[in-house]
C-alpha positions in Angstrom: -11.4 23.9 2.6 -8.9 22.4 0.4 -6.0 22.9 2.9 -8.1 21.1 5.8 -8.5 18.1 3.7 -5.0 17.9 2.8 -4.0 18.3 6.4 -6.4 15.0 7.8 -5.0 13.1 4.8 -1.5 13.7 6.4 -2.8 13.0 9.7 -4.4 9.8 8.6 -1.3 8.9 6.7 0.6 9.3 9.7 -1.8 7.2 12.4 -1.1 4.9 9.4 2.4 5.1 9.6 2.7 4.4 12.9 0.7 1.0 13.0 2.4 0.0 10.1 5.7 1.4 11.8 6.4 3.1 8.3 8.4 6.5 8.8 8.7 7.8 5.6 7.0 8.1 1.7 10.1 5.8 0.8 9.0 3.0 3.0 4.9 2.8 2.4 6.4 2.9 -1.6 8.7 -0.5 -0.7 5.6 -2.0 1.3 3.4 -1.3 -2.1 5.8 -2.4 -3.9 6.4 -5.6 -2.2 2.7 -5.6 -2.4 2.4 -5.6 -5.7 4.7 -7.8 -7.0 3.6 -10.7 -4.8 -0.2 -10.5 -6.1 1.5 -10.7 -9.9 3.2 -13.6 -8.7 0.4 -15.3 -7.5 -1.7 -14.7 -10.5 
């Protein structure tokens, strides 16, 4: 059960990916990142 949840996780993250055009871990963590420090900017 566990493993099947894990796996539509990765699919999700991946469909994600690909509209985001994000390839790896390293570039969603940049995007959050980025993401992050503008909304502490702004407040």
């Amino acid at each position: 059960l566990l493993d099947r949840n894990i796996k539509t996780i990765s699919t999700q993250k991946r469909s994600a990916y690909k509209k985001m055009d994000i390839t790896t871990d390293v570039e969603l963590i940049h995007l959050m990142l980025n993401e992050f420090y503008i909304s502490v900017d702004i407040t």
